[in-house]
C-alpha positions in Angstrom: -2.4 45.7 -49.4 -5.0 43.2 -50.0 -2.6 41.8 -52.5 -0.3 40.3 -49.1 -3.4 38.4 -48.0 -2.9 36.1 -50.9 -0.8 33.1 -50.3 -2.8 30.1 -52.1 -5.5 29.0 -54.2 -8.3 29.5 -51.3 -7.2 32.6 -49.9 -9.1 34.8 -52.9 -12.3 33.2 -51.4 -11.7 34.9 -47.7 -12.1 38.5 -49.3 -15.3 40.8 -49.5 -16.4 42.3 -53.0 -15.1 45.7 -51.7 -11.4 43.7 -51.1 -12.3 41.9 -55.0 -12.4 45.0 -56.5 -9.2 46.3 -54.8 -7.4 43.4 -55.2 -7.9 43.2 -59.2 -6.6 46.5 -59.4 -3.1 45.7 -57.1 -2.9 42.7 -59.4 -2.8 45.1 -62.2 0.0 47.2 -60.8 2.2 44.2 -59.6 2.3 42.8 -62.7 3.1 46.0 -64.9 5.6 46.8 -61.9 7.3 43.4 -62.1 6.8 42.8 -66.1 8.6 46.0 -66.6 11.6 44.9 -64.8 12.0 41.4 -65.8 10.1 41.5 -69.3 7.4 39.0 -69.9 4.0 38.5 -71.5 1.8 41.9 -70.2 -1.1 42.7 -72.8 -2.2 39.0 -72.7 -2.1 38.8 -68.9 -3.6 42.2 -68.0 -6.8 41.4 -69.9 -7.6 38.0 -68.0 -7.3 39.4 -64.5 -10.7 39.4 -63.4 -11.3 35.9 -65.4 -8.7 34.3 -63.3 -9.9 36.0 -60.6 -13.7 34.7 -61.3 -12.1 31.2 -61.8 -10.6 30.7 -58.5 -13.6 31.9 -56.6 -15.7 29.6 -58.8 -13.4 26.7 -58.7 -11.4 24.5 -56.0 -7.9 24.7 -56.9 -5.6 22.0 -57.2 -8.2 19.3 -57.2 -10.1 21.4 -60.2 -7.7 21.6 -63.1 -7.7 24.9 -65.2 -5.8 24.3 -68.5 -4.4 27.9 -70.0 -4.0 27.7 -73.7 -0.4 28.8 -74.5 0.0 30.2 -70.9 1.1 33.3 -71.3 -1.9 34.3 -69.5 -1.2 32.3 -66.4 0.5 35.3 -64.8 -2.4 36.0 -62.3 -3.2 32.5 -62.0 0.3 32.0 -60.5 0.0 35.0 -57.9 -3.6 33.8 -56.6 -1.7 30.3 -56.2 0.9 31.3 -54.2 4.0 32.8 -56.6 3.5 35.8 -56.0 7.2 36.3 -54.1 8.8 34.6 -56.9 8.2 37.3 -59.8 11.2 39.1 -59.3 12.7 36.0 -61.0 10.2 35.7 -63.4 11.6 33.7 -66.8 15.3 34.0 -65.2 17.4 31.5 -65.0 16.8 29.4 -62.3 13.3 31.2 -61.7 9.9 30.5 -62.4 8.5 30.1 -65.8 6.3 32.5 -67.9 4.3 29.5 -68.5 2.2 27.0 -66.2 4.6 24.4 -65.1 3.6 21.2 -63.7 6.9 20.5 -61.5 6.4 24.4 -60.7 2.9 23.8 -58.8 0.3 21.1 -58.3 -2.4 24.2 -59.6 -0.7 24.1 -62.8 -2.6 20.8 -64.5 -0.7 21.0 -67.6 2.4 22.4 -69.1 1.5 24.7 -71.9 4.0 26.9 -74.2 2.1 26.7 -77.9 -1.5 27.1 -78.8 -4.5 25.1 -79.6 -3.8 22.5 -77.0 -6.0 23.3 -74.0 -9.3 22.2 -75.0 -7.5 18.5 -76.3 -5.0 18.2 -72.8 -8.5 19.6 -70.8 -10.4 16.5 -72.7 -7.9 14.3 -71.9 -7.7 15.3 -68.4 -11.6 14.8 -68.2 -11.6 11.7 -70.1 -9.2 10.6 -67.2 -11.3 11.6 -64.5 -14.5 9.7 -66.0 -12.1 6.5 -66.5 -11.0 6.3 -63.1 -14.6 7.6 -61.6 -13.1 10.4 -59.8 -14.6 13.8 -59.4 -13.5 17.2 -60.1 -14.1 20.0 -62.5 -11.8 20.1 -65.9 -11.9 24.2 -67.5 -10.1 24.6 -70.8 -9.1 28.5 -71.4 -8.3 29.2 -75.1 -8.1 32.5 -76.9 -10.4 33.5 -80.1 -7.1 33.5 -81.7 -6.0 30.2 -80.8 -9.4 29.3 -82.3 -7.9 29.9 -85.9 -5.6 26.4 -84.8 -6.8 23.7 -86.6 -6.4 21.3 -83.0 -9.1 23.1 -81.7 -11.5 22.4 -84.2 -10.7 18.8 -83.4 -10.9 18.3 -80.3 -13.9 20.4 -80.2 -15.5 17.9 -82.1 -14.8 15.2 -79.8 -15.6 17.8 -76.8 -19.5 16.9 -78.3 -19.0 13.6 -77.3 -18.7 14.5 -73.2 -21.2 12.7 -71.3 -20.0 14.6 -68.0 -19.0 18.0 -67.2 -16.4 20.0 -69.2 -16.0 23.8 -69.2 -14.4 25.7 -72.4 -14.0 29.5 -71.7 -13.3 31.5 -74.7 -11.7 34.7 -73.7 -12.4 36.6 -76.4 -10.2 39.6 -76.7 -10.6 40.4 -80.9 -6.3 39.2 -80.9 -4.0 36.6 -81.1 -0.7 38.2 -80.6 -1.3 40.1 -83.6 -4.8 41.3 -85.2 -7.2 38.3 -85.7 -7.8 36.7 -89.1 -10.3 34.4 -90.9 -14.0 33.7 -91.0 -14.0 32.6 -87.0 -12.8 36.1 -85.9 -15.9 37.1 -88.6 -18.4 34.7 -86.6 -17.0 35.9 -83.4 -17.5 39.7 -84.1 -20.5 38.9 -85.1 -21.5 37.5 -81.4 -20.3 40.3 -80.3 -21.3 43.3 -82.1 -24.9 41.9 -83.8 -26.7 44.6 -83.8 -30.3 42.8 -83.6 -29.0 41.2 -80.3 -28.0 44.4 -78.5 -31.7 46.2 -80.3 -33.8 43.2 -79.1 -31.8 43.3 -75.4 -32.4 47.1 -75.0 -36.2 46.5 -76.3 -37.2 43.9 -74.2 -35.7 45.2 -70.9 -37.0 48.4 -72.0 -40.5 46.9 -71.8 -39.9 44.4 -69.0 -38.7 47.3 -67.0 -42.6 49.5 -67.3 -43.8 46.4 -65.3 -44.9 47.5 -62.3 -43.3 45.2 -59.2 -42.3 42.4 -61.4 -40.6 44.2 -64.1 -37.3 44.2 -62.4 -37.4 41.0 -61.0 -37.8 39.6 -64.7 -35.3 41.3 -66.7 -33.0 40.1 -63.3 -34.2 36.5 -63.7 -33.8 36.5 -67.4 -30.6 37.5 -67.8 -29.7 34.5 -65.5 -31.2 31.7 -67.5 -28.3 30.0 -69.2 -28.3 31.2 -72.5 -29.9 34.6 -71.9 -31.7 36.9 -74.9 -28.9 35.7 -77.2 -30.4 32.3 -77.8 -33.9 33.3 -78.4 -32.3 35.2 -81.8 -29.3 32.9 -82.6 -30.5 29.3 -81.8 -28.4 27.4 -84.2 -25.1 28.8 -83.2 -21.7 26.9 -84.6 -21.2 25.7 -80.9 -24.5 24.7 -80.0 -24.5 22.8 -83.9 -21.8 20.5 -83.2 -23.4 19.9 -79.9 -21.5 22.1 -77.6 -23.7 24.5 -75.4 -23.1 28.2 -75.4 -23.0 30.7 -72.4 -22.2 34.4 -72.9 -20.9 36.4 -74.2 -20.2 37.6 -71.2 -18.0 41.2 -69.8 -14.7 39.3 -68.9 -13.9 42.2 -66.8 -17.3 41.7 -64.1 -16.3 39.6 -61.7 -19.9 39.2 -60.5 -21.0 38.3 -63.9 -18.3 35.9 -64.6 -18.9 34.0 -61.4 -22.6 33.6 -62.3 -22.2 32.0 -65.7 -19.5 29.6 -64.4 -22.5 28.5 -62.1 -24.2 28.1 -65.0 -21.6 26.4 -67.0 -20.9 23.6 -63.5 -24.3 22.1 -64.3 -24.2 20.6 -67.2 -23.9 17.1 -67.7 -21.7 17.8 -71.3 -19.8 20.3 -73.2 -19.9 23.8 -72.2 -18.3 26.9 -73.7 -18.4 30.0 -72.0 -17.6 33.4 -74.4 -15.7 36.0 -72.3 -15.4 39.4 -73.9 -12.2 41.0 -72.3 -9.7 43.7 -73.8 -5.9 42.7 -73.9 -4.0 45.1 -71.8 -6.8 46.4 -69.8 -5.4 48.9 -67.4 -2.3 50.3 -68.7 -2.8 52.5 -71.2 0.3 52.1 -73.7 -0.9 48.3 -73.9 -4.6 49.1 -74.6 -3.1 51.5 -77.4 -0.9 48.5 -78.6 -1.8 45.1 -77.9 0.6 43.7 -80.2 3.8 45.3 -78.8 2.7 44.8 -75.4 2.6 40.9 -76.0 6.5 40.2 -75.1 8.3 42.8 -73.9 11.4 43.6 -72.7 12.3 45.9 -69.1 10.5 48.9 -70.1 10.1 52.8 -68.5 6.4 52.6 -66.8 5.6 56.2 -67.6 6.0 56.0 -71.2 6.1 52.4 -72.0 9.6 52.6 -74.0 12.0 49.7 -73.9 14.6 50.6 -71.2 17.3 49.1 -73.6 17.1 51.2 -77.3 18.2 48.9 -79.8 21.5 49.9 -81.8 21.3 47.4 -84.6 19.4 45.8 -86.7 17.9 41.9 -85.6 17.8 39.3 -87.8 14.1 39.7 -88.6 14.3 43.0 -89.5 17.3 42.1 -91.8 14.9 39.3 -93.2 12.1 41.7 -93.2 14.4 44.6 -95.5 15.6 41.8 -97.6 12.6 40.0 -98.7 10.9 43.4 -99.8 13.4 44.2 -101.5 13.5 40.9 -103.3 9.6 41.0 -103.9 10.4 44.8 -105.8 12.1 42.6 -108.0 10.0 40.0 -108.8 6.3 39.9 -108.6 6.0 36.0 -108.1 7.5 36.4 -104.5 4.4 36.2 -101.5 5.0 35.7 -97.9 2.7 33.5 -95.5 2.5 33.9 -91.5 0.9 32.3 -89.0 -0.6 35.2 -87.1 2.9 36.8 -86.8 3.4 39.5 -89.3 5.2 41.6 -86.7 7.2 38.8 -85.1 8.9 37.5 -88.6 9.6 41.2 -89.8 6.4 40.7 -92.7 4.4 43.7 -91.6 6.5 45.8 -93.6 5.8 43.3 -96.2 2.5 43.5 -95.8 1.7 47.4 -96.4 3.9 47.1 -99.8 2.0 44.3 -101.7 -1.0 43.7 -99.4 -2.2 41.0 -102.3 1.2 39.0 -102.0 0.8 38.8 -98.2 -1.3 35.9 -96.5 -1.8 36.1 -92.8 -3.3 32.5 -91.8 -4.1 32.6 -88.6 -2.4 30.4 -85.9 -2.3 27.4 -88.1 1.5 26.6 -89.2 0.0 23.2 -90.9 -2.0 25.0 -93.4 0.9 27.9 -94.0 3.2 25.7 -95.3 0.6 23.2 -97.2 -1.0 26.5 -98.6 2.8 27.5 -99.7 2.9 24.4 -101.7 0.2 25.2 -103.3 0.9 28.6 -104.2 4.7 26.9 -105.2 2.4 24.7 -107.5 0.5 27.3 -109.1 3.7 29.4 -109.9 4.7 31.6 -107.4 7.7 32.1 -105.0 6.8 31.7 -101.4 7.8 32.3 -98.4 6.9 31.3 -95.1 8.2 33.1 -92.4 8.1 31.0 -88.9 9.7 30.5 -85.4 11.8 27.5 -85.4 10.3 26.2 -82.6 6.1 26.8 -84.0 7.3 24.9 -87.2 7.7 22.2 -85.5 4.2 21.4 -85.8 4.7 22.0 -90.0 6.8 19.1 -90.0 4.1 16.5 -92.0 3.4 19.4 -94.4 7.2 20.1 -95.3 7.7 16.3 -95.7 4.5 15.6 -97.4 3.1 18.3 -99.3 6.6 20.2 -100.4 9.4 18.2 -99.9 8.2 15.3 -101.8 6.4 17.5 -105.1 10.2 19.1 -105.0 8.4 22.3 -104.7 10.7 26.0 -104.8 8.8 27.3 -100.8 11.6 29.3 -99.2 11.4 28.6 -94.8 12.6 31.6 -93.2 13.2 29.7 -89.8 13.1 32.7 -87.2 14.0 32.2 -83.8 17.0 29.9 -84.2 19.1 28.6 -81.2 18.1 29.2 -77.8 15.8 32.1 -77.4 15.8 32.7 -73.6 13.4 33.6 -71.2 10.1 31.4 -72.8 11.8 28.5 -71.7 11.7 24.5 -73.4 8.5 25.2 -75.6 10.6 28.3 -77.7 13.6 27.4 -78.0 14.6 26.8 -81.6 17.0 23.9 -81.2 16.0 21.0 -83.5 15.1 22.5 -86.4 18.5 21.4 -88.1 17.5 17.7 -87.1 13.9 17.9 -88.2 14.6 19.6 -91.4 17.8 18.0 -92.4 15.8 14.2 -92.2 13.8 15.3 -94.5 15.1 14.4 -98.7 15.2 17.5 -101.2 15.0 20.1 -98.2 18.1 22.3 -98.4 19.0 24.2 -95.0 21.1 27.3 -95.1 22.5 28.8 -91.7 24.2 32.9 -92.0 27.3 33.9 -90.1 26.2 37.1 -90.6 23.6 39.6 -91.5 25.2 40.2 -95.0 25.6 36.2 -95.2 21.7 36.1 -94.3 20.7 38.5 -97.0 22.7 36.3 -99.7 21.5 33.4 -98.6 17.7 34.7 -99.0 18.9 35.8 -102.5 20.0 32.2 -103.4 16.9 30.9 -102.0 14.7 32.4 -104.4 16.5 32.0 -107.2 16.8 27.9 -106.2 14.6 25.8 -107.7 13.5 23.6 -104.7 12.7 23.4 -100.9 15.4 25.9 -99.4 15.5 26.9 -95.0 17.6 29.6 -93.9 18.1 29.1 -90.6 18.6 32.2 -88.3 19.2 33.2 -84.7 17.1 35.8 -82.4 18.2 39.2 -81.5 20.9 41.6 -83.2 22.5 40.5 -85.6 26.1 39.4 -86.1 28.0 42.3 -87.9 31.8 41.0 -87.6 33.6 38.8 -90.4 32.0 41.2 -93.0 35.4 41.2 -94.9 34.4 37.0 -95.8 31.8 37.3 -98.5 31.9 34.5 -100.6 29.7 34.5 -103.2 26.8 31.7 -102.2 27.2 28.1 -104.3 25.1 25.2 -103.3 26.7 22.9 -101.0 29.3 24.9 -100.7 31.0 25.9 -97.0 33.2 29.0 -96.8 36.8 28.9 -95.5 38.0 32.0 -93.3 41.1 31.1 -91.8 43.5 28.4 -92.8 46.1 26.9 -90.7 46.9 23.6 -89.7 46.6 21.0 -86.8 43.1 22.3 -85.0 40.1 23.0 -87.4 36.9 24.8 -86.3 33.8 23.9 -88.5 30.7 25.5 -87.3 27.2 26.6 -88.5 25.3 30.0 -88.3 25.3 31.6 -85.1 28.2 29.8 -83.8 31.1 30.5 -86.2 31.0 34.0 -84.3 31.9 31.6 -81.3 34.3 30.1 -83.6 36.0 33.7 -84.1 36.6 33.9 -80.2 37.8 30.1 -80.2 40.3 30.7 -82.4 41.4 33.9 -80.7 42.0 32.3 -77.5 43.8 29.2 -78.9 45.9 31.5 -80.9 46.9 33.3 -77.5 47.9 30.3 -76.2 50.0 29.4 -79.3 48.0 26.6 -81.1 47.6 26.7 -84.6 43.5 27.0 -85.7 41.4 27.1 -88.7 37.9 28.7 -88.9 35.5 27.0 -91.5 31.7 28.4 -91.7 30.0 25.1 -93.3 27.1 27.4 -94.8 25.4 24.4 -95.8 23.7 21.9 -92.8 22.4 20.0 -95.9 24.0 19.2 -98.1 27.1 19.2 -96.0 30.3 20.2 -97.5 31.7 16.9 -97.8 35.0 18.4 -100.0 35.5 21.2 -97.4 35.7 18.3 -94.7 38.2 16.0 -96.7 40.4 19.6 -97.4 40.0 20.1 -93.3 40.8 16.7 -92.3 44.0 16.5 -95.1 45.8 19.0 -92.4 44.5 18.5 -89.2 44.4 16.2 -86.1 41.3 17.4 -84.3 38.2 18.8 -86.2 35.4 20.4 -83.9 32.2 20.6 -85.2 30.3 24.0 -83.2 25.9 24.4 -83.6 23.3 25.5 -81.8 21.5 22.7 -82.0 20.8 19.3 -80.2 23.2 16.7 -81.2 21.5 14.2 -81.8 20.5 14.3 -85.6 22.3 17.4 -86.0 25.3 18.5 -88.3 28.2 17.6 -86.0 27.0 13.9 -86.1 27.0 14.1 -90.1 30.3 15.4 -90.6 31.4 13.1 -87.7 30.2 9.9 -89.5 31.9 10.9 -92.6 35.2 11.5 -91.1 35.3 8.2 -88.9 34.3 6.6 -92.5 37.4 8.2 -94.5 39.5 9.1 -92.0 39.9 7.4 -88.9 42.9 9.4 -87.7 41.5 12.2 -87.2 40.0 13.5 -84.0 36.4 15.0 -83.6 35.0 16.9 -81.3 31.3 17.8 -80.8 30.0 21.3 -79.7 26.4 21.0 -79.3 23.5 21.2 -77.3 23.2 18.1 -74.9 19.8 15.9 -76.0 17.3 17.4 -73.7 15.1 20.0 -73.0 16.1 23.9 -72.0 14.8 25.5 -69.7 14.1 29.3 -69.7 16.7 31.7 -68.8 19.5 34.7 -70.6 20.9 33.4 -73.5 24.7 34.3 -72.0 23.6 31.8 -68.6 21.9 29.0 -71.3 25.1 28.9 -73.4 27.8 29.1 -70.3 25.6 26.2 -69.0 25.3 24.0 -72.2 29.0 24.1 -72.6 28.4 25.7 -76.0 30.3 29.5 -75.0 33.8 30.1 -76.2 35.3 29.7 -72.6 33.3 26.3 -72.4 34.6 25.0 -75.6 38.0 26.0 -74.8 38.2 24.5 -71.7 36.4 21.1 -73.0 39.2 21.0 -75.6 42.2 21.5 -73.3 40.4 18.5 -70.8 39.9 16.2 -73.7 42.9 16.6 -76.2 45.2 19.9 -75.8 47.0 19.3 -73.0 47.4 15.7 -73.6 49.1 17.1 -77.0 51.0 19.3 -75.1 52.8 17.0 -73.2 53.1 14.5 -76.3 57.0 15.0 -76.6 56.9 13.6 -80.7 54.1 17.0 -81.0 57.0 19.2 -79.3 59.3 18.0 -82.0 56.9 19.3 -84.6 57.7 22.8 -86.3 55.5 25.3 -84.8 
């Protein structure tokens, strides 16, 4: 296999075009081989094989930096840089990422995880260079769909600026992780499909090519020149406007080709951007087919492309997904916004209902949730359905533009809690902190999925901002017999006893449940509160916990710091200063990618984990206390 000759960044540059063209298609096959065992990022990665390929013959790796937007395209790029041997642990724990990784390899320039950032990091890193008068090449990869972020458009404007070499490759595959959106996808298409282009190409080299003995030699030499026919009929392109010249478009799937216009793109003293045509999924045919679902998979059966692991229940999402179409049959104010994840957040369904309620923006979380307000403004009921992690970068907007107008937009924060195998950038772990510093927001965290379904129901009918906050994966269907009606503020209690009190928030009162059963085994009196509410916090369902109790542990899958365990923690040291408090949460810091099961175990935040931080810090002092054997049991 040509694929074993392949052990670092210069190694690609030893092989013939014969060996290229062999080795692009064991690439190919690796990575559907490995992909389908661990899971990972396929679609995305099978259509940039020959444009990493292209790169690394083009380009000196490390001392050349290549910046992947998002990264989860950077599977190729890690094989030609020497991991190949270390996919069998791809995104495991304790294995390499699905994303480049600076600590990973000293070819990965910059850590990426969310999109829009390569073209500002790739600046910044050639900004650098020029400052300290060193000299290497800086290459910025960024999707069309990334495109629709409104960080590119920024730092594409300060891109014009470059007085020195800096290469933007635009690998152009018509998708984001769903179908593009907006009027850049329109302008894109439009390179690629114009009709008068392709007529005046086919014309002229139709002419060219009657030439006796030079004919050939000038269709050859024209289609070198940097710009090619292209720029004879679209002169004032929106690149070469802002000052940014344009190669391509160019086959991203001809290695030949792709190595000549990065030629091209290495001479220029200024801002470059190469357009790269490739399909997402090239190669295997269930991902051509199906781009979307071929983003992030999980282990699937190579011969038919089915997950190896049916699913029994329903997730979250697609409890989110039933609920909030059945709440927009109800009333026609309700619309849903997502940012270029109608499948993702359960809208799709949403979607083919009441197409004119449904706004798909593109990968621009800013403007979902300042568009929201708007719509909130103008009357209706909105939704915006997001990964906790990707609305991060809402934050200004839900301060700003909602949370200060008071204005009734409904978060549906997917994605909560760890998330696994995608590592620091996804998981969903401060939203509880960001959103609960924020005045009038209101955060909501289900139990359940009956709890998640009322909750969505209250947030509608609420006249303000309003999060519900919920996990990844299947949802939680035990503890259906506790179905308090929903009341603002309000916590929920499940079982009271006395002397140990569990208070914990969405996905972990179901690691409450398992708590208590183990303490009860072991003969300790416990008490299982769901607090419902992260803000407001049930302040009365703290002072009727901490009337009958010694030790009240707070459990959330969140980071401390800022969280609700620190609220409730405050207010009991404030009123009463007897009673013990415990904190189960994440430890403040950064998680790394691996199974949810290994994350938790090694957070401390599993039942075992919290039972066996209890009995080291208070149960089997209390045990021995002999006034606490006196007690009546």
């Amino acid at each position: 296999m040509i694929l074993e000759l392949i052990n670092g960044p210069e190694d690609i540059k030893k092989l013939s075009s014969e060996e290229l063209d062999i080795l692009r298609q064991e690439i190919r096959n690796f990575l559907i081989g490995k992909i389908s065992a661990t899971g990972g990022h396929l679609a995305s990665n099978l259509g940039v094989v020959e444009l990493t390929m292209a790169l690394f013959l083009t380009f000196d790796l490390p001392k050349d930096k290549i910046i992947w937007d998002v990264g989860h395209q950077s599977y190729t790029h890690k094989i030609l840089s020497g991991r190949k041997d270390s996919f069998d642990e791809l995104r495991q724990y304790g294995g390499i990422s699905g994303f480049p990784k600076r600590k990973e390899s000293p070819c990965d320039a910059f850590n990426t995880g969310h999109s829009s950032t390569s073209i500002s990091a790739g600046l910044g890193i050639a900004q650098a260079r020029d400052v300290l008068k060193e000299d290497y090449y800086v290459v910025s990869v960024i999707g069309d769909g990334a495109l629709t972020g409104g960080m590119a458009y920024e730092a594409l404007n300060n891109a014009a600026r470059m007085k020195r070499n800096f290469i933007i490759v635009l690998n152009d595959n018509n998708m984001s992780i769903s179908e593009n959106v907006g009027g850049m996808s329109k302008y894109l298409n439009g390179i690629r499909t114009g009709d008068g282009y392709l007529d005046l190409k086919k014309y002229v080299t139709g002419v060219l090519s009657r030439i006796p003995v030079v004919g050939e030699s000038l269709i050859e030499q024209i289609s070198r020149t940097k710009n090619g026919i292209k720029q004879l009929l679209i002169p004032g392109m929106l690149f070469e406007n802002m000052g940014i010249t344009y190669l391509g478009p160019v086959d991203g799937h001809n290695i030949p080709a792709l190595r000549r216009a990065l030629r091209e793109a290495k001479k220029l003293n200024h801002a470059v951007l190469l357009h790269v045509i490739t399909q997402k999924g090239k190669g295997y045919v269930p991902a051509e087919k199906n781009p979307s679902r071929f983003h992030g998979v999980e282990p699937f059966d190579i011969s038919t492309g089915k997950p190896k692991r049916e699913k029994k229940y329903p997730s979250y999402t697609d409890v989110f997904s039933k609920t909030i179409c059945q709440l927009a049959k109800e009333d026609p104010r309700i619309v849903a916004v997502t940012a270029a994840m109608p499948d993702g957040t359960g809208l799709k369904r949403f979607s083919r209902l009441y197409p004119r309620r449904f706004f798909d923006v593109g990968i621009a979380e800013e403007h979902a949730v300042t568009s929201a307000a708007g719509m909130a403004a103008g009357g209706l009921k909105p939704v915006v359905a997001v990964y906790s992690s990707f609305l991060q970068r809402g934050y200004d907007q839900i301060l700003h533009d909602v949370c200060i107008q008071n204005l009734p937009v409904v978060l549906a924060v997917d994605r909560a809690g760890l998330v696994g195998s995608d590592g620091e950038t996804h998981q969903g772990i401060f939203d509880l902190s960001y959103l609960s510093s924020i005045p009038n927001m209101s955060v909501f965290a289900p139990k359940n999925m009956w709890e998640l379904m009322d909750g969505l129901k209250f947030a509608f009918a609420y006249e303000g901002p309003f999060a519900v906050r919920y996990p990844r994966g299947e949802a939680y269907r035990g503890l259906k017999e506790f179905r308090t009606p929903v009341e603002y503020g309000k916590g929920e209690m499940l079982y009271e006893e006395q002397d140990i009190a569990l208070l914990a928030v969405g996905s972990m009162v179901s690691t409450g449940e398992h708590v208590r059963e183990k303490l009860k085994a072991e003969g300790w009196n416990c008490t299982l509160a769901n607090g419902r509410f992260v803000k407001p916090v049930d302040y009365e369902l703290v002072d009727r916990l901490a009337a009958r109790h010694w030790l009240i542990v707070t459990m959330e899958e969140n980071v401390l710091q800022g969280g609700y365990g620190l609220a409730v923690t405050r207010y009991i040291h404030e009123h009463y200063p007897q009673v013990k408090v415990m904190n189960i949460a994440i430890p403040d810091g950064y998680v790394e990618h691996g199974n949810v099961s290994l994350l938790r175990k090694g957070l401390g935040i599993d039942s075992d984990s919290v039972l066996w931080r209890m009995k080291e810090e208070y149960l089997e002092e209390r045990r021995q206390d002999d006034e606490w054997k006196r007690l009546p049991r």
